[in-house]
C-alpha positions in Angstrom: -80.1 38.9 -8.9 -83.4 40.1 -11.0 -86.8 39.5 -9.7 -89.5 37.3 -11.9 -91.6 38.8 -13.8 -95.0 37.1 -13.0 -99.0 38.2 -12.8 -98.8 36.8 -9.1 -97.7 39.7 -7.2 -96.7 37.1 -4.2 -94.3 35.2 -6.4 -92.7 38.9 -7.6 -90.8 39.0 -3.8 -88.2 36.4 -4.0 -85.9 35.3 -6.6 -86.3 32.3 -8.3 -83.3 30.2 -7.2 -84.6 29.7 -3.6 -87.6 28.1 -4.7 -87.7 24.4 -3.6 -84.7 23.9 -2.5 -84.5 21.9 0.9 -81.6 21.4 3.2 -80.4 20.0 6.4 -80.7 22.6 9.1 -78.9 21.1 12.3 -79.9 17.6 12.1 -82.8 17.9 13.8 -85.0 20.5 11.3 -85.1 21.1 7.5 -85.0 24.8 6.5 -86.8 25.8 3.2 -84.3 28.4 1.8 -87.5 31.4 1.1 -86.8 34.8 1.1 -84.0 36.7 2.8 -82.9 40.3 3.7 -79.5 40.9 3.2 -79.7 44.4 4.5 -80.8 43.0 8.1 -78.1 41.3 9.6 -77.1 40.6 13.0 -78.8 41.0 16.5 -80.0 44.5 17.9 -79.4 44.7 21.4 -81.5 42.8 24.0 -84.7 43.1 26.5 -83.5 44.1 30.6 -85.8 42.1 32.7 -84.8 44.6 35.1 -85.7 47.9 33.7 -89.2 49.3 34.8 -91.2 50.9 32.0 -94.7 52.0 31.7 -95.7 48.8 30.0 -94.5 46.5 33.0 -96.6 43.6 33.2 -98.9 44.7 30.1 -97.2 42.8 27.7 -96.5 38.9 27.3 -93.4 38.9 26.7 -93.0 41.0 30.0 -95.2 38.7 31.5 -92.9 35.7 30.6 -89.9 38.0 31.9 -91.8 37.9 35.5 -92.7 34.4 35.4 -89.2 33.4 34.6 -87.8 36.1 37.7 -90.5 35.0 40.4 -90.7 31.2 39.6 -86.8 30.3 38.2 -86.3 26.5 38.1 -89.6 25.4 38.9 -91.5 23.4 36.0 -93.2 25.3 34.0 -94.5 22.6 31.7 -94.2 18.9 32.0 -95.1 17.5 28.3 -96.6 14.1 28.2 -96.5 12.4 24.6 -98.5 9.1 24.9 -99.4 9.0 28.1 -95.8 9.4 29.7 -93.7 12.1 30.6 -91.3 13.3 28.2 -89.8 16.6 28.9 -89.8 18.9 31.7 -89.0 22.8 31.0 -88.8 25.4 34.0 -90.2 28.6 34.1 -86.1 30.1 33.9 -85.7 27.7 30.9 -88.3 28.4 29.1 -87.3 31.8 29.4 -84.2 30.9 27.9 -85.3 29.1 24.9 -87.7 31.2 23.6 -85.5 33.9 23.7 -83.0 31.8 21.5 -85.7 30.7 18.8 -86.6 34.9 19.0 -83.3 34.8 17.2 -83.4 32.4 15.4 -86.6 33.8 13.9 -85.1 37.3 14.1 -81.8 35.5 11.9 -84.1 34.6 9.3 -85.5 38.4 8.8 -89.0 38.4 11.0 -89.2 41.0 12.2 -92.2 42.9 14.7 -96.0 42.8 12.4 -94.2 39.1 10.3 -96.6 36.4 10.3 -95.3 33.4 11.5 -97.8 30.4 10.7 -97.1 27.3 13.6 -98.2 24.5 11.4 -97.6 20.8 13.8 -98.7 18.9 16.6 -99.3 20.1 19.5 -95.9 19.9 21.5 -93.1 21.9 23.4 -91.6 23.4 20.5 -94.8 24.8 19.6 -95.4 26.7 22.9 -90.9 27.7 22.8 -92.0 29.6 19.4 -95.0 30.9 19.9 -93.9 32.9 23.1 -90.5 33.4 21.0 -92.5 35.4 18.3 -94.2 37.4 21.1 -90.5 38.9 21.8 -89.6 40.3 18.6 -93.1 41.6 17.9 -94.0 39.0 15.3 -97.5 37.6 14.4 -98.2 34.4 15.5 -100.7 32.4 13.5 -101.5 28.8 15.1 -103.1 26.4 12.4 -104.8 23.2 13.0 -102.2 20.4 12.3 -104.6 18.2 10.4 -105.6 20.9 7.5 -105.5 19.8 4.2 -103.4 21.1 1.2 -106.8 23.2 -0.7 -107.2 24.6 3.4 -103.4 25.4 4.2 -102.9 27.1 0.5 -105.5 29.3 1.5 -104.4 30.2 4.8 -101.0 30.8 3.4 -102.3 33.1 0.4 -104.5 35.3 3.2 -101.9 35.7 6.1 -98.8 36.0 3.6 -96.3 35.0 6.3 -92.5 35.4 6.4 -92.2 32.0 7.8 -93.7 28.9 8.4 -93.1 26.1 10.9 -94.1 22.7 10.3 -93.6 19.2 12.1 -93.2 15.8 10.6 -97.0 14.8 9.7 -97.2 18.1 7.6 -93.8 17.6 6.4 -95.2 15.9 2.6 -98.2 18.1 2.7 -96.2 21.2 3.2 -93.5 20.3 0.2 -96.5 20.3 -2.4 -96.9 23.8 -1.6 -95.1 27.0 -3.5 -95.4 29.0 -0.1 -93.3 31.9 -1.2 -91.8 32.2 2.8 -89.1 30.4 4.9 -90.6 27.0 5.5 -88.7 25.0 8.7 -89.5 21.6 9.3 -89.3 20.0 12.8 -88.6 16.3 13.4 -92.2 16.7 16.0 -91.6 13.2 17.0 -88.5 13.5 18.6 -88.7 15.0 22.4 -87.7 18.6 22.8 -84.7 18.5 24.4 -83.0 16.7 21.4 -83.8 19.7 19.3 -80.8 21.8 19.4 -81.3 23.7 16.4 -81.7 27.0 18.1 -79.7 26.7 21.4 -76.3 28.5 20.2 -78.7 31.4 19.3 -78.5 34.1 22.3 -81.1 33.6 25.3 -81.4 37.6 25.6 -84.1 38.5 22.2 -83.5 41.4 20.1 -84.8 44.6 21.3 -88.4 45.4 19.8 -90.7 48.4 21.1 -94.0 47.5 21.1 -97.5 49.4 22.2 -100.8 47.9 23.5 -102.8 47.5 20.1 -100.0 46.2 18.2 -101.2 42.7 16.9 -99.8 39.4 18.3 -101.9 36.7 17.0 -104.3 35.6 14.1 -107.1 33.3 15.8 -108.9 32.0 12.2 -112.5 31.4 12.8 -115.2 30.2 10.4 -117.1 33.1 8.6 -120.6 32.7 7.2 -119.2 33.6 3.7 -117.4 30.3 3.7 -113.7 31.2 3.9 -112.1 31.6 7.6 -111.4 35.2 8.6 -108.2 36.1 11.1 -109.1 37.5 13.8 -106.5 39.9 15.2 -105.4 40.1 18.6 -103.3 42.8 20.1 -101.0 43.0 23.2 -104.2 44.4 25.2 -106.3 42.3 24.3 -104.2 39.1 25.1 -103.3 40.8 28.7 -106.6 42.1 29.6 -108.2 38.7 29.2 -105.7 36.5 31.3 -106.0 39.3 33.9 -109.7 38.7 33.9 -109.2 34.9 34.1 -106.9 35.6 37.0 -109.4 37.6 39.1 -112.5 35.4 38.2 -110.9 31.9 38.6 -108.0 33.0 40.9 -105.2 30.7 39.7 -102.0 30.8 41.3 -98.6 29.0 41.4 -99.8 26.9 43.7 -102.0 25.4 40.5 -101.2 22.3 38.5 -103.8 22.6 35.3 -104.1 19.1 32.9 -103.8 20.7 29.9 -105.3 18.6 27.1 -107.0 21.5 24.5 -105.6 21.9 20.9 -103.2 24.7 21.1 -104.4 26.7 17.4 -107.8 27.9 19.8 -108.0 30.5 22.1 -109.3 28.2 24.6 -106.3 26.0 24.7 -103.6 28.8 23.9 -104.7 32.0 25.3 -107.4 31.2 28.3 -105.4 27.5 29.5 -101.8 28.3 28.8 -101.2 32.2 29.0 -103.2 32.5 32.5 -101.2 29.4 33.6 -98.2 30.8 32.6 -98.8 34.4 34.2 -100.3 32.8 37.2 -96.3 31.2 37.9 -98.3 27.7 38.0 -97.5 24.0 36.8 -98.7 23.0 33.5 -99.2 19.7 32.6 -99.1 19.2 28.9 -100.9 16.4 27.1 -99.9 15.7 23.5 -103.5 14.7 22.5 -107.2 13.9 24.2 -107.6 10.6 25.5 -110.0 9.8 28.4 -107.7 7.2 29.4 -104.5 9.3 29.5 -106.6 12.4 30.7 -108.0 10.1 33.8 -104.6 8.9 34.7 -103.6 12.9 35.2 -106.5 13.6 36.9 -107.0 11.2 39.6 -103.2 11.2 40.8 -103.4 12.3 44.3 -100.3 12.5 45.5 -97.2 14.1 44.9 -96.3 17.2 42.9 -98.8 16.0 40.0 -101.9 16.3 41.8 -103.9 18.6 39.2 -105.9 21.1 40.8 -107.4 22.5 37.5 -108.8 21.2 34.2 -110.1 23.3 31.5 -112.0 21.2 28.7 -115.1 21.2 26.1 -118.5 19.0 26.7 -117.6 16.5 24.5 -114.4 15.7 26.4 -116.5 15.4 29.9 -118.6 13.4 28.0 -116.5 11.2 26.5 -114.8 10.9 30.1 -118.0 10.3 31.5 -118.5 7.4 29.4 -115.3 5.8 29.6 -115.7 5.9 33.5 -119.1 3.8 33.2 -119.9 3.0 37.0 -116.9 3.7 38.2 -116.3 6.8 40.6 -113.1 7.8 41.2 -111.9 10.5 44.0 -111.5 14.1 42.3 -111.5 15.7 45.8 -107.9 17.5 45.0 -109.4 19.1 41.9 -110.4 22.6 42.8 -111.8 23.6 39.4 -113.1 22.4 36.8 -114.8 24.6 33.2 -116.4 23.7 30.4 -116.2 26.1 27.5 -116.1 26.1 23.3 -119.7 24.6 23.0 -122.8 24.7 24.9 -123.3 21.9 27.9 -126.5 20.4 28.3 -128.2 20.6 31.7 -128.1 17.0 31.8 -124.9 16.8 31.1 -124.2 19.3 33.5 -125.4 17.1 36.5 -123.7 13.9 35.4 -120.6 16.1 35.4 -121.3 17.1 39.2 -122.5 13.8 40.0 -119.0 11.7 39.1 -116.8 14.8 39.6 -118.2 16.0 42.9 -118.8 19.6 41.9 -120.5 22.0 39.4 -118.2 22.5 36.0 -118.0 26.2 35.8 -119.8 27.0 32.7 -118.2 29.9 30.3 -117.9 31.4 26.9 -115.7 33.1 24.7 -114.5 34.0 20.8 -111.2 33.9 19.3 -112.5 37.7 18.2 -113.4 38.8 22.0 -111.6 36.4 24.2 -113.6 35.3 27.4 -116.7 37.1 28.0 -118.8 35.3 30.4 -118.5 33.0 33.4 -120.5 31.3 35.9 -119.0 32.5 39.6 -116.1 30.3 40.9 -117.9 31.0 44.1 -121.5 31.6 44.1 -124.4 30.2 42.3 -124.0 28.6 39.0 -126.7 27.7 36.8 -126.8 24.5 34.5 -127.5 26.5 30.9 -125.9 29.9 31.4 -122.8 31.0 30.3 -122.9 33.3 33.4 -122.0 36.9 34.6 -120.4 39.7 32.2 -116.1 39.5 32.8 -114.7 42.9 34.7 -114.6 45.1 31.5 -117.4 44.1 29.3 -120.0 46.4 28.3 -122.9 44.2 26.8 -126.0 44.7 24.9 -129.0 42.4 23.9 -130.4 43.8 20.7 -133.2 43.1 18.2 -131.4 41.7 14.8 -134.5 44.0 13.1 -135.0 47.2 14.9 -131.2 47.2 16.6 -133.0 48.2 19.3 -132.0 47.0 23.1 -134.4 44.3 24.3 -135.9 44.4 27.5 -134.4 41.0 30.2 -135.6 37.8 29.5 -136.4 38.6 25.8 -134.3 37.1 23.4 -131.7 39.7 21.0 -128.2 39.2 19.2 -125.5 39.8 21.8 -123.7 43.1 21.4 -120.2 43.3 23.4 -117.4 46.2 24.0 -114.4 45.8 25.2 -110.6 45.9 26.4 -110.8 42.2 25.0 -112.2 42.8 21.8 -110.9 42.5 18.7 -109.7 45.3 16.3 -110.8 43.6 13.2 -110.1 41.0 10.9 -107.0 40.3 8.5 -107.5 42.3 5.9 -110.6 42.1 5.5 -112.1 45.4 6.1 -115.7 44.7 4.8 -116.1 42.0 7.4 -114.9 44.3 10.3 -116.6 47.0 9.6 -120.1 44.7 9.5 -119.1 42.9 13.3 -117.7 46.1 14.2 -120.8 48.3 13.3 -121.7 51.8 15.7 -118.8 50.4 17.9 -120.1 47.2 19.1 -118.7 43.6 18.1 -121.7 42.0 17.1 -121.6 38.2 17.9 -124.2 36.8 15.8 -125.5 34.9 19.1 -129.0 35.2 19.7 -129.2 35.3 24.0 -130.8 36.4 27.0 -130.2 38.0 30.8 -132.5 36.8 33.3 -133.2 38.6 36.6 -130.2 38.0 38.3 -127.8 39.1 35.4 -127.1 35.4 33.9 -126.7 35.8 30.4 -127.7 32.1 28.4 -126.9 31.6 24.6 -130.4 30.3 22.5 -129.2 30.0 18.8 -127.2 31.2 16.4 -127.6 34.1 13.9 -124.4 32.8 12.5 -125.3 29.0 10.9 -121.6 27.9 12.3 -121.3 24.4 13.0 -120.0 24.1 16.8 -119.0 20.6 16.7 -116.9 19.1 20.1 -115.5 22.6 20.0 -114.9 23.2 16.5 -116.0 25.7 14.7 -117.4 24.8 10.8 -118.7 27.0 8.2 -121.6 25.4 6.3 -120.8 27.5 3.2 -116.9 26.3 2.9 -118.4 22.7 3.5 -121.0 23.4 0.8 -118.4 24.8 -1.2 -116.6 21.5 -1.8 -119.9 19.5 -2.1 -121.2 21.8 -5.2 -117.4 21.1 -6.9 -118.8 17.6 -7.6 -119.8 17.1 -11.3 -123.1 15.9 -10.1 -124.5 17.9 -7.8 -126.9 21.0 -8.5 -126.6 22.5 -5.0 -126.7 21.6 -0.9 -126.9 23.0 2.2 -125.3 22.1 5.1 -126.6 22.1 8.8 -125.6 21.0 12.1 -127.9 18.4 13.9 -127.9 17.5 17.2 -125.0 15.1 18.7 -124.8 13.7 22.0 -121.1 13.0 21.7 -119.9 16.4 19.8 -122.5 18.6 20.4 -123.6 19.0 16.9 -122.5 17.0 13.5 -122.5 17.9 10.0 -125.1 17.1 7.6 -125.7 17.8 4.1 -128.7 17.7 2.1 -127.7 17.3 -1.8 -129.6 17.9 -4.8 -128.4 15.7 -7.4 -128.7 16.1 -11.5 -131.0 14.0 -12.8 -129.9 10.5 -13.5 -126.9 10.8 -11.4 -126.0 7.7 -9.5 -124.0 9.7 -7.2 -123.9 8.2 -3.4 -123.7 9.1 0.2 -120.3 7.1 -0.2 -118.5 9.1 -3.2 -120.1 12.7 -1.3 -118.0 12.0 1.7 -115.0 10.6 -0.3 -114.9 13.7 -2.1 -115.2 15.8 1.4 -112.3 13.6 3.1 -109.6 14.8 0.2 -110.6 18.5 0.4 -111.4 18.6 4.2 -109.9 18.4 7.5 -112.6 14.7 9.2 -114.2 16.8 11.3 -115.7 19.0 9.0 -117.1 16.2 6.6 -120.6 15.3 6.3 -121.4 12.2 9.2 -125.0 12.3 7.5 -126.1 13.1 3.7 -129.5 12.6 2.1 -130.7 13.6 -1.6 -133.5 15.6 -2.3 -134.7 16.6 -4.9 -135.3 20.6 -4.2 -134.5 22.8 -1.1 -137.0 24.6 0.9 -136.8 28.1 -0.2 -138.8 31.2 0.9 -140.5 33.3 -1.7 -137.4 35.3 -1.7 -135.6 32.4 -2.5 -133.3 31.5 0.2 -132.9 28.3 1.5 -134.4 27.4 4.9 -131.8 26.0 7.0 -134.5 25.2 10.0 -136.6 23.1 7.4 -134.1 21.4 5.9 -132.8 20.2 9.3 -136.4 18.7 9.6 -135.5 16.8 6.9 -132.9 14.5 8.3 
């Protein structure tokens, strides 16, 4: 069969007949018939669990191999949809399963460096293929469920993936796109262990030799040109920062975490479910944040449910907080308890200790560097600061200007190295080679170390958006304002939010005689962008404050609002 001929060099892989045609896979998942490999068939061998190499215990696959040796039948994850349990899966079974969807993937030609893009709600099946791509080698590349069709075609055209997995809200979405790769479609809604589409698959994966910097995941994060960048995270990197968590936090299988973070983060994928995962303890899976479903986990003091750790951003403790009112009720089983993603207020800080009956261990991290910082799990903490330096982490505060180290308590751009830290970003060399430059990964936070080796985070060089632990870009935001007919240009800001930290705000210059609205701005935002990047306050101007060299100053324009 000839190939097209076409000017789109991604349409010139695979022959025209597969195109949009859709069948039943199974019953319980559709199968877009993309590209195959006829030369690749069949299964190569299979991983010993028992065989000691040099890379015991450095990999995540090999982790999962422990996990599944040391703990057996115990639950690994209990998955709550709505409030109630739904599905229990051991340690052993999980095992098992992801091994079977390894090849399944491996069936349908991915193969070690594939993208795989995991494009649905957060749920069991999403967790089974993720670790199931870490066996064969392939990429995984977690997306945010709610993305848009002029987001997702984007993300599709940069990570050019073999395959993409999608559940039954992205199911119409997903079918106006010409993805050019295997597209399988999950029935999300129904529990796990009705999905058999994989389970005559073998539970031992394909053999696949993989090193420490070979890549395992695309984290996309915004950029300040507008358009996400990919960060890429190797083997090493993943391993070296659940190790860290492990000594700094000391989980253990004696844990049960209440798990309620998005799972397309490294917050809620890499520091809540890989540690938990290598630590042999119980994870209980929420299916979305709710206070009230969140509460009901947490205050459960008996039996083998009693949580003893829970990982979550301010504006979840403050949304807790508030749903709680007057009433107190006994955490004393909880052992732990971290706040991460954004930065929490002091004052929110001590409501925290006063309902919850400890300090929240304050932290940070980046999808590009993993966890860097922590308060002490024993030791002071201090409301503000992000903490003490992770085992590993070489860090430097350094004038933006001179690039010159600052002396403590003076503010500077944070400058990290690392086992943690990221190679670079997907194809896009430029932009590695600028947070990359003379060997550091420059963060493009402005912070400081006090006396005592407490780092805290003042500002932003970056103007991202942090809001309740999202990540915006102004420019892609400003991006879809400017498409409207009637507006000259805006810039977008984040203001201050007691419930999310920060919310988006655009200030719009209209053309003259326009009877554009506040109302048709965010209309227009809602069909191009994923809610929580649209504008929750616009005004008009009628000109931007600009410096004499002519670029827009964000901090004056903020004073506008």
């Amino acid at each position: 069969m000839e190939r097209p001929e076409t000017g789109d060099p991604r349409r010139t892989k695979y022959p025209i007949p597969y195109g949009k045609h859709w069948s039943p896979l199974f019953g319980d998942c559709m199968l877009h018939l993309g590209p195959r490999d006829p030369g690749r068939k069949g299964l190569q061998g299979s991983i010993n669990p028992n065989a000691r190499h040099k890379n015991r215990m450095e990999l995540l696959r090999d982790v999962l191999v422990q996990s599944a040796l040391t703990q057996g039948e115990k639950t690994a994850v209990r998955f709550f949809r709505g409030g109630l349990a739904e599905t229990d899966l051991s340690y052993a079974k999980l095992h098992r399963d992801s091994s079977r969807l390894a090849n399944f993937f491996f069936e349908r030609g991915v193969r070690k460096g594939d993208r795989v893009i995991l494009y649905m709600e957060k749920s069991l099946i999403f967790v089974v293929a993720h670790l199931g791509l870490q066996k064969i080698g392939a990429i995984s590349v977690p997306l945010n469920p709610g993305l848009k069709k002029s987001e997702m075609e984007y993300f599709i055209q940069d990570s050019d993936p073999k395959l993409i997995m999608a559940g039954t809200a992205q199911e119409a979405l997903i079918r106006e796109i010409d993805t050019g790769a295997y597209t399988v479609l999950i029935d999300t809604d129904r529990p796990y262990s009705e999905l058999d589409f994989f389970q005559s698959f073998p539970d031992r994966s394909p053999a696949t030799e993989l090193r420490y910097e070979d890549p395992g995941l695309i984290i996309y994060t915004s950029g300040t040109t507008g358009k996400p960048k990919g960060a890429v995270i190797t083997q090493q990197n993943r391993v070296h920062d659940t190790r860290n968590i492990l000594r700094t936090w000391q989980p253990s299988s004696t844990d049960v975490l209440c798990h309620a973070l998005p799972l397309f983060h490294v917050h809620g994928l890499c520091f809540a479910l890989h540690t938990a995962l290598m630590a042999g303890a119980r994870i209980l899976m929420l299916d979305r944040f709710s206070p009230e479903t969140v509460l009901e986990r947490l205050t459960v003091s008996r039996g083998e449910d009693v949580c003893t750790v829970f990982m979550a951003v301010p504006p979840m403790y403050i949304r807790l907080l508030d749903f709680l009112g007057e009433k107190r009720p006994d955490f004393r089983h909880l052992r732990l308890i971290t706040s991460g993603s954004a930065p929490l207020l002091p004052q929110d800080f001590e409501r925290i200790r006063n309902v919850f009956g400890m300090e929240p261990v304050e932290r940070e991290g980046m999808s590009e560097t993993g966890m860097n910082f922590t308060n002490p799990l024993r030791g002071k903490r201090k409301p503000g600061s992000v903490g003490l330096p992770l085992p590993g982490l070489e860090v430097r505060v350094v004038d933006p200007e001179t690039l010159q180290d600052v002396a403590p308590g003076e503010t500077g751009e944070l400058w990290l190295k690392g086992p943690g830290i990221t190679p670079g970003y997907w194809r896009k060399p430029e932009e590695t080679a600028k947070a990359l430059a003379q060997g550091w990964f420059r963060t493009g936070d402005l912070g400081r170390v006090d006396e005592e080796g407490y780092y805290y985070l003042t500002d932003r060089l970056k103007h991202v958006i942090i809001s309740g632990g999202e990540n915006i870009s102004p420019k892609e935001v400003e991006g879809v304002i400017n498409g409207l007919e009637d507006v000259v240009e805006s810039c977008v800001v984040g203001l201050p939010d007691e419930r999310w930290g920060e919310k988006v705000a655009a200030a719009v210059v209209k053309r003259p005689g326009s009877d554009l609205d506040e109302d048709r701005v965010r209309a227009h935002c809602r069909k191009h962008l994923h809610d929580w990047k649209c504008p929750k306050s616009v005004l008009f101007t009628k000109a931007l404050p600009r410096n004499t060299m002519g670029k827009v100053l964000k901090q004056e324009v903020v004073k506008l609002f």
